[in-house]
C-alpha positions as CSV (number, residue, x, y, z in Angstrom):
1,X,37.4,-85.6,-56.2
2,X,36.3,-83.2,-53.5
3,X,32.6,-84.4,-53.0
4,X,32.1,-82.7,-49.8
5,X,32.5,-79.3,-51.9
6,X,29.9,-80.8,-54.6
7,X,27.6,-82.0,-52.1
8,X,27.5,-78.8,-50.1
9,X,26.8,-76.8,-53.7
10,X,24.1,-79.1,-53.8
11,X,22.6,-78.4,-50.4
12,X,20.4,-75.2,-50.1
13,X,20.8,-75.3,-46.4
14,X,24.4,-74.5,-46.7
15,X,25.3,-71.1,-47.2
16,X,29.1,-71.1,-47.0
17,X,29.7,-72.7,-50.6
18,X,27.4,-71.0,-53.4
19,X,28.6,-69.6,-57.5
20,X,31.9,-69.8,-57.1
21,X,32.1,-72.8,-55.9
22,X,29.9,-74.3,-58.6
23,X,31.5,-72.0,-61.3
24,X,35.1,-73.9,-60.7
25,X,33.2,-77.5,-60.5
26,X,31.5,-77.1,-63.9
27,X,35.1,-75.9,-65.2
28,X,36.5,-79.5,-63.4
29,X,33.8,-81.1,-65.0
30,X,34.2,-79.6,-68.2
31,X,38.3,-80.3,-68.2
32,X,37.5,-84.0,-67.2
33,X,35.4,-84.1,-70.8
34,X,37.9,-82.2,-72.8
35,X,41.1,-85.1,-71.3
36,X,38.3,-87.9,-71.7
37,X,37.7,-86.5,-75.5
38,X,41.1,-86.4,-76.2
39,X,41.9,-90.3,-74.8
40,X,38.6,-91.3,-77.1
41,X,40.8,-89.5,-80.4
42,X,43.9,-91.3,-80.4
43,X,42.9,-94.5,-81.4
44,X,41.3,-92.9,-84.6
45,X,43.1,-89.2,-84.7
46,X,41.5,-86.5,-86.5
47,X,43.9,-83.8,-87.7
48,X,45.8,-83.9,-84.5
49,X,48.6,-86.5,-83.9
50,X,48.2,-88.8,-81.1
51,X,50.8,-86.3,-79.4
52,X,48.6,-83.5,-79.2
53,X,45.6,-85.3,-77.8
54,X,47.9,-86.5,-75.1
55,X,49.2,-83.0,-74.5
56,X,45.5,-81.7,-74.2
57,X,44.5,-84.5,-71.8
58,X,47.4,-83.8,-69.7
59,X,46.8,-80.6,-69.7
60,X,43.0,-80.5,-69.2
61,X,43.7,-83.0,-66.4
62,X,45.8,-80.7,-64.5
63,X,43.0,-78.1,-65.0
64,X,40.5,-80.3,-63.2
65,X,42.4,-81.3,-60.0
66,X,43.6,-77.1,-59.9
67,X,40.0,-77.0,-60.3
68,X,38.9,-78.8,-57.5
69,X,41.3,-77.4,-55.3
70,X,39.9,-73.9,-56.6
71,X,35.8,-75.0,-55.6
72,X,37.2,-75.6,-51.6
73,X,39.3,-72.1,-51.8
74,X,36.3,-70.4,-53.2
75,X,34.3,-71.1,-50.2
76,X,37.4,-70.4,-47.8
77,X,37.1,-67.2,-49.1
78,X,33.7,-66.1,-48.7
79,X,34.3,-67.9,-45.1
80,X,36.9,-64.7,-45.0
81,X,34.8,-62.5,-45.9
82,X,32.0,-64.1,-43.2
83,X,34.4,-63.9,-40.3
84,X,35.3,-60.5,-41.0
85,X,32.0,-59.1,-40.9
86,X,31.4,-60.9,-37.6
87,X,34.8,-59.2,-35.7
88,X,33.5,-56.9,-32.9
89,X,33.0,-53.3,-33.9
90,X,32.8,-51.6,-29.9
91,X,36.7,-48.9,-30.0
92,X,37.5,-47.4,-33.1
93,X,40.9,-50.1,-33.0
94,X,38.0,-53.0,-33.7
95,X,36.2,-50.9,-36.5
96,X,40.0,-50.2,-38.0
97,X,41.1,-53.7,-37.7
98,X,37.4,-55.4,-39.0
99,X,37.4,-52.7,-41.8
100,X,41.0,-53.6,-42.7
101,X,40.2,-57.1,-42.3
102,X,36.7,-56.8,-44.7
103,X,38.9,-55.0,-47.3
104,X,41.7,-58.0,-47.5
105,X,39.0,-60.5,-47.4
106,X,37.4,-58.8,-50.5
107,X,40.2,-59.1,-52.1
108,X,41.1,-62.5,-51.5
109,X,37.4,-63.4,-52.5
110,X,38.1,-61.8,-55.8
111,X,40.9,-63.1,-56.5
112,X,40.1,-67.0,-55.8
113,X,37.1,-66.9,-59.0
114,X,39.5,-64.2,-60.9
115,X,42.2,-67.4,-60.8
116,X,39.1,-69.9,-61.7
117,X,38.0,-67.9,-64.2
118,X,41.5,-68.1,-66.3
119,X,41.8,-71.6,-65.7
120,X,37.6,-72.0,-66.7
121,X,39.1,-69.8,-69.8
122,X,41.7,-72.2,-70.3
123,X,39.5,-75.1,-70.4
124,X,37.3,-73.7,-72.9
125,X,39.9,-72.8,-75.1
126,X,41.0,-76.6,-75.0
127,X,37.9,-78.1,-75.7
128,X,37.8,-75.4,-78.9
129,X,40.4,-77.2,-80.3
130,X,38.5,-80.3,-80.6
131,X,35.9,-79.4,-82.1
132,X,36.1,-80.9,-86.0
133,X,39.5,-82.9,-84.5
134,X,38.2,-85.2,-82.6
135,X,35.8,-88.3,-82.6
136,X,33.1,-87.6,-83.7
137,X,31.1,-90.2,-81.8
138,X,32.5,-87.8,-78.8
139,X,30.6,-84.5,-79.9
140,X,28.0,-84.1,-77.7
141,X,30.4,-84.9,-74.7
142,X,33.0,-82.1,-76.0
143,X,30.3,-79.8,-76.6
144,X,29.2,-80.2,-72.8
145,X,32.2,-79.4,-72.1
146,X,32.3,-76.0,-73.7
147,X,28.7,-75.5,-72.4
148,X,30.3,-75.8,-68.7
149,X,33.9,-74.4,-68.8
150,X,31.7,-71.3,-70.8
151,X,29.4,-70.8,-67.9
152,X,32.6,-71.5,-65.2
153,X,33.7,-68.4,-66.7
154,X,30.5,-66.5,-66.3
155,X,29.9,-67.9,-62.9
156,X,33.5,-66.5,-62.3
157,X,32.9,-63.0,-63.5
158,X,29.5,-62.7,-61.5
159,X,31.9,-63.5,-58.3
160,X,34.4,-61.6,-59.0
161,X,31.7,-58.5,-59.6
162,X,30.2,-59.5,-56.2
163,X,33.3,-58.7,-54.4
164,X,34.6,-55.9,-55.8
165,X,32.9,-53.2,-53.6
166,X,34.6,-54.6,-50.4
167,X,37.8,-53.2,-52.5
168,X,39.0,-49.6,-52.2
169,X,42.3,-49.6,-53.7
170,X,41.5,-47.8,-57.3
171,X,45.0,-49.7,-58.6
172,X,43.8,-53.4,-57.3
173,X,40.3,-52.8,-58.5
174,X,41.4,-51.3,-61.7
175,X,43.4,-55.1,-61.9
176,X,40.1,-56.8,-61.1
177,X,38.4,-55.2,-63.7
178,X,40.4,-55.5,-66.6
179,X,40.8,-59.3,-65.6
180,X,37.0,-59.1,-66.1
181,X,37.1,-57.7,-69.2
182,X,40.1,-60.5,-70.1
183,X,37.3,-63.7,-69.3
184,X,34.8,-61.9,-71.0
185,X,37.0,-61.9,-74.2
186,X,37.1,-58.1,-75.0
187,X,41.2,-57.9,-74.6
């Protein structure tokens, strides 16, 4: 588990690692949940076969690591973004190159919570599945689990709103946005 990421979500002081970040923990978190949910089932299934609690787990466990891996690029990207702004601006070549550099950084900071978003989406979906087909001792544990990967998603969205006015390409933001509309569950 990347702890560093976790601990610097948790420290105020740092500034590099904020939503995003956090957004794509809760959907680890949340995944973890839906695999350990799934492993508490199959000694007693509920409408699913012992089969389809391991393919769940499986699944939801590979969501967690991709997860994980997606908390650290999140703050690589707003880095990016950071070291963009801070490229010298003096000859017109400087403000073309930081421009064109602030522009491709935006991008890349949407796109990191755009891809945590689907897999926050994912997760959600998982733990949906569960609920009534699964143990029942395990409710309150899957329904935390929706609670996160449902505010991953959120979290996501907000981030990928932030960015989008460091974009100027009508076709990439007209992506971006219809992506949006995709986590929120209107397409």
């Amino acid at each position: 588990m990347n702890l560093e990421i976790l601990g610097k979500v948790i420290n105020s002081d740092d500034f590099t690692v904020g939503g995003g970040s956090a957004s794509a923990i809760a959907g680890s978190m949340a995944a973890g949940i839906v695999s350990m949910v799934c492993k508490l089932s199959m000694n007693k299934p509920v409408k699913l076969t012992v089969e389809e609690y391991e393919s769940i787990s499986k699944e939801a466990d590979e969501l967690a690591k991709q997860l994980l891996i997606g908390a650290d690029d999140d703050t690589k990207a707003y880095c990016m973004i950071k070291d963009a702004y801070a490229m010298p601006k003096n000859t017109d070549e400087e403000k073309k190159l930081r421009t064109a550099s602030i522009r491709e950084a935006g991008k890349a900071a949407a796109s990191v919570p755009r891809d945590n978003g689907y897999k926050n989406k994912r997760v959600n979906e998982l733990a949906l599945l569960l609920v009534g087909q699964s143990n029942e001792a395990a409710s309150s544990d899957l329904y935390s689990a929706l609670y996160l990967s449902d505010a991953g998603v959120k979290g996501c969205i907000l981030n990928i709103e932030a960015n989008l006015s460091l974009i100027k390409d009508e076709k990439i933001l007209d992506g971006f946005k219809n992506d949006i509309e995709i986590l929120k569950g209107n397409k």
